[in-house]
N, C-alpha and C positions, 0 to 999 in steps of 0.2 A: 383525471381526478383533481386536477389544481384549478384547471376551470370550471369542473364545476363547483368545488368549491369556494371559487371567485365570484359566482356565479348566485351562489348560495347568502356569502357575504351580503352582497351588491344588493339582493333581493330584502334581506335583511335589515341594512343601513335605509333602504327606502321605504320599508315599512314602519321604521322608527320614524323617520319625517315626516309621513303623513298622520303616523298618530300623534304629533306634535304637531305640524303647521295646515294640517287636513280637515280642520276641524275639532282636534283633539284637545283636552284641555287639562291642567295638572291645580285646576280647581277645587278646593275640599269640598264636602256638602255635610252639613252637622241638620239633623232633624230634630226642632224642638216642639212640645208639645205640653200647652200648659192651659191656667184656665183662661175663660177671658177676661177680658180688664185687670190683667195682671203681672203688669209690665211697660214701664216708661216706653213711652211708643213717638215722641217726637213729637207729640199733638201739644198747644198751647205752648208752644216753647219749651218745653223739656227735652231732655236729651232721647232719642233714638237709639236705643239699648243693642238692639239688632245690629243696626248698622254701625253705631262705635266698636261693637267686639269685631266685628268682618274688620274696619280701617286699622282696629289693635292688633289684630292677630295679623294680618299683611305685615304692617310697619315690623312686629315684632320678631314674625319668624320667615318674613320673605317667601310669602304665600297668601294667595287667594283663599276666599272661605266664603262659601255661600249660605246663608242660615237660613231655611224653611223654614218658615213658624207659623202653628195651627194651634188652637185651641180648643176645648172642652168647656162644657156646662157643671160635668160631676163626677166626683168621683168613678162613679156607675160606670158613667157613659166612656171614659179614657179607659178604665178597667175592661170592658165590653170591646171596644175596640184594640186593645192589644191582645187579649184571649184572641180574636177570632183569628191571627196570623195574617192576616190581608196585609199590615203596613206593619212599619221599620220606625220606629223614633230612636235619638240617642241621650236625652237630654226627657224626664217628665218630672212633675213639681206636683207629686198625688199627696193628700191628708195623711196623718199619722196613721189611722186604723186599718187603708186602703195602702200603706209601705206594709205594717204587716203584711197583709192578704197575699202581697206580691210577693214579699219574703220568701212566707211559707211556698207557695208554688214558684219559686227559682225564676219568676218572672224579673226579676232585679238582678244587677250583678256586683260582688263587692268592689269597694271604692279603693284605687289608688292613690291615699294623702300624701305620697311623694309632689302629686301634680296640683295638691291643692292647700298649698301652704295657708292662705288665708284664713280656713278652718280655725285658726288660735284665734281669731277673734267670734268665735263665735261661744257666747255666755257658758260657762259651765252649768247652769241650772237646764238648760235645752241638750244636754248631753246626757245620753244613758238612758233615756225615757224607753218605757216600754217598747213600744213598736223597734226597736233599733238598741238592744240594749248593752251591746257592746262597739256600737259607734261606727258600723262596716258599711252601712249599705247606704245612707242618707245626709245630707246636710242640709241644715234648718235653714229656713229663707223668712216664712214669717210668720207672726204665731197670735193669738186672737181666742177672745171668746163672744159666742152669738148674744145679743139683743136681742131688741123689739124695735123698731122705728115706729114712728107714727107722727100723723099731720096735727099738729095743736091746734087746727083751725077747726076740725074735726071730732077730735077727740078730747069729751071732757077729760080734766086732770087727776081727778078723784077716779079715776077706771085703771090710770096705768100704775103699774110699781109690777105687775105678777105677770104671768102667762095667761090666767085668768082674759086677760084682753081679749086674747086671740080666738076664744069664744065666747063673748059678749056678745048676746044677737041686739043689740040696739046698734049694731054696726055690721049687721048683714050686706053682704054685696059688698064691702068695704075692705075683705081680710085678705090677703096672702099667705100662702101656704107653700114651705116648700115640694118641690116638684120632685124629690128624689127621697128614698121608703127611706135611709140611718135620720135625717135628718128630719124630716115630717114625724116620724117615730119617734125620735127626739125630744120633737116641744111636747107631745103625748105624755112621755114616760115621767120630764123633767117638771110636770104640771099635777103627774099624778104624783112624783115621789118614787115611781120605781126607775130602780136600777138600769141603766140605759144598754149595759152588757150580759141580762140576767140570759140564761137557760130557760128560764121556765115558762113553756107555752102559753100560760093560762097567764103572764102579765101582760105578753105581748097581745093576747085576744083583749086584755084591759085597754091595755092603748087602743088597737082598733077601734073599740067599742067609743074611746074618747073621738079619735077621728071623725067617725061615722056621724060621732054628734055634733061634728063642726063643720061637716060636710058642707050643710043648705045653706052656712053662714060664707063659705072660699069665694072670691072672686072668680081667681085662677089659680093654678098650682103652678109654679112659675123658678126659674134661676135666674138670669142676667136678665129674662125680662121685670123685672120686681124695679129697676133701677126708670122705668120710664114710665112704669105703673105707679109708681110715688112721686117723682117728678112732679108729671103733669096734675098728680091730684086725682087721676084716674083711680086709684084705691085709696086708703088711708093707714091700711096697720097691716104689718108686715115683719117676720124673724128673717133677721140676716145678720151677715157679718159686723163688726163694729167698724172698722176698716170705707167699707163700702155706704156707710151712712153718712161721710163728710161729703164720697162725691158724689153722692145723690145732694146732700145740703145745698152742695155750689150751684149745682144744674136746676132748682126747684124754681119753679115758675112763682112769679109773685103772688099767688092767690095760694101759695101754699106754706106750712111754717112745720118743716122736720125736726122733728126732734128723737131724743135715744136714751132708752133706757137699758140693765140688766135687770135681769130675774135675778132673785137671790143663789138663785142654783141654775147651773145653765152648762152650754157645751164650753168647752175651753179646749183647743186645736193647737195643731202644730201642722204646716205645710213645710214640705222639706225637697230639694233638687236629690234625683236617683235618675242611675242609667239601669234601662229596660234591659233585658239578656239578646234582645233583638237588635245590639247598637251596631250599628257599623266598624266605630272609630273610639274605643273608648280612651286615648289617652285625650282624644278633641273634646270628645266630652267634658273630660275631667277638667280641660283647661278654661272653657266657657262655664262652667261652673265655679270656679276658682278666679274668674273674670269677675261673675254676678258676686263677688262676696268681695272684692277689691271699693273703694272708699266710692270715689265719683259712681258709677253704674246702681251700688247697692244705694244713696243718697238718693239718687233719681228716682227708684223704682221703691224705694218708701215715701217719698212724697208724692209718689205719683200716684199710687196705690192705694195707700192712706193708711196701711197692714202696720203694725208693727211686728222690729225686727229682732232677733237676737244677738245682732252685730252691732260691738261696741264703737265700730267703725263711725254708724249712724248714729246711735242712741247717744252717744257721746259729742256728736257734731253741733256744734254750736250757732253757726248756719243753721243746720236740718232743725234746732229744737225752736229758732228763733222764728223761722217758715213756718211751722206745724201753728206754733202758736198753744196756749196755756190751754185752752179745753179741748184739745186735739192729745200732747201731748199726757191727759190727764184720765180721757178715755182708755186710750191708745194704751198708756202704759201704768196699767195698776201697781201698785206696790209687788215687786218680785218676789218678795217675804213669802214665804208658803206657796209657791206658784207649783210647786212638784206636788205636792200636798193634794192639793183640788186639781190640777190636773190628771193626775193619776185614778182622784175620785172619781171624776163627770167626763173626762175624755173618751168619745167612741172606743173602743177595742177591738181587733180583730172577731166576729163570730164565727163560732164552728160552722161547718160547709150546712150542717142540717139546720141548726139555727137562721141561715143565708139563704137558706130555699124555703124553709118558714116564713120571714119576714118578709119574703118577694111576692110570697103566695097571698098572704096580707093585701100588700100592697097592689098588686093587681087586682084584687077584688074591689078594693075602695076605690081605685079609678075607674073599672068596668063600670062597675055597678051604683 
């Protein structure tokens, strides 16, 4: 008995070794998954988001950490691939209407703020909003409301102020549309005046009806590529984020002149960091999100980004406000006076599952067809 279980031991202590020096590794792995271009990535001299939390969290708690990072085009599309259970993320940065969705089917899991102290700087007006209304599942990263961009070498002056543009056929073959049905629905509903979260069939058959008529005028129906289709001057008029119009500015080729306007009524968003129910690791999670909301990484990734943030860490930086610069900052950050007010009005909402199968059934017909 004593040999063999000396025997037993011996086998034992050598299997610990080889799962240590065999190949084995006491490597974390955090799986993040966000949109693209939305994230200080090291390019032009910026900091490398990624790779500073992997050297902070080593330095910090005497461990390796590997961080996967992948990204999405839309809501949709991050949604579509976590339904289908094929992969594992621990870390997603989904829109306000799309944390609902998740909510409601337990696809999210609530937040540990033991692990993410940083939260107190984030604005009390970004707190309690709908989607999240008792503060458990989400923390806001960065928040926006859509425009219009458009080339003023292109576009006389007297056409922009309204949505109206975006069907002006004197700029057919010129237009961008987005590529995904809350959002294409959107400049529909926001052009017609109807309510963007209604129930009633027969407004959403109105949008269509508006789509259909703006069909002959689309380029393409487009997401992250919209940024190289303005660019180069390839299109000229295009709804997109406010954010995402300075780094198209930079990147515009000389024969182009971008400019941004708002609709008087329009989308007004909240992106927000949530761990999926599929998470591996979630006190890692919580700590790389509690990382993203610390002073340097969240600086980086708003000026990288162009997004504004709801952290006073940034919004307060006198650096960050002096970098952004006065027409950046003036975009960026409208008067917060009433910001719950019309956000509450014009923000997507969660739709009921039949309303979701309505609107998709829309929307596939307008791209089929």
């Amino acid at each position: 008995m004593k040999r063999t279980l000396a025997l037993v031991l011996a086998l034992v202590a050598a299997l610990g070794l080889c799962l240590t020096g065999c190949g084995g590794s006491d490597t974390l792995t955090l799986n993040v998954y966000n949109w693209g271009e939305y994230i200080s990535d090291g390019s032009d001299g910026s900091l490398d988001t990624i790779k500073s939390f992997e050297s902070w969290y080593e330095a910090e708690y005497g461990q390796k950490v590997k961080v996967n990072y992948s990204t999405y085009a839309s809501n949709e599309d991050m949604y579509a691939k976590l339904k289908s259970g094929a992969v594992s993320y621990d870390v997603i940065i989904p829109s306000d209407y799309m944390i609902a969705r998740l909510k409601d089917e337990d696809m999210i899991l609530p937040l540990n703020f033991d692990n993410i102290p940083n939260y107190q700087y984030i604005d009390s007006q970004f707190q309690g909003l709908y989607y999240d209304p008792d503060n458990q599942f989400s923390v806001p990263y960065t928040y926006g409301v859509v425009g219009i961009i458009y080339d003023a070498n292109k576009v006389d002056a007297a056409d922009v102020g309204g949505w109206d543009l975006m069907w002006n056929d004197k700029y057919a073959g010129s237009i961008l549309q987005f590529n995904n049905s809350r959002d294409a629905f959107g400049t529909a509903m926001y052009k017609l005046g109807i309510d963007v979260n209604t129930t009633d069939k027969s407004q959403w058959d109105l949008a269509l009806d508006e789509l259909l008529k703006q069909r002959p005028l689309v380029k393409a129906y487009v997401m992250d590529e919209i940024f190289n289709a303005l660019e180069s001057g390839e299109a000229a008029i295009g709804a997109y984020y406010a954010g995402d119009y300075f780094t198209m500015a930079e990147a515009q080729a000389s024969t182009v002149d971008l400019q941004f306007y708002y609709p008087e009524v329009t989308n007004y968003f909240v992106d927000a960091m949530c761990i999926p129910s599929c998470c591996a690791n979630q006190e890692l999670a919580e700590i790389f999100i509690n990382y993203m909301l610390s002073e340097e990484p969240a600086v980086a990734n708003a000026e990288y980004i162009y997004y504004a943030t709801p952290n006073s860490l940034v919004y307060e930086n006198e650096t960050y406000i002096e970098d952004m610069g006065q027409e950046a900052m003036e975009i960026l950050y409208p008067s917060l006076d009433g910001f719950a007010e019309k956000y509450n009005q014009y923000a997507y909402q969660n739709l009921p599952d039949e309303m979701l199968s309505y609107m998709n059934t829309l929307w596939e017909g307008l791209k089929i067809n």
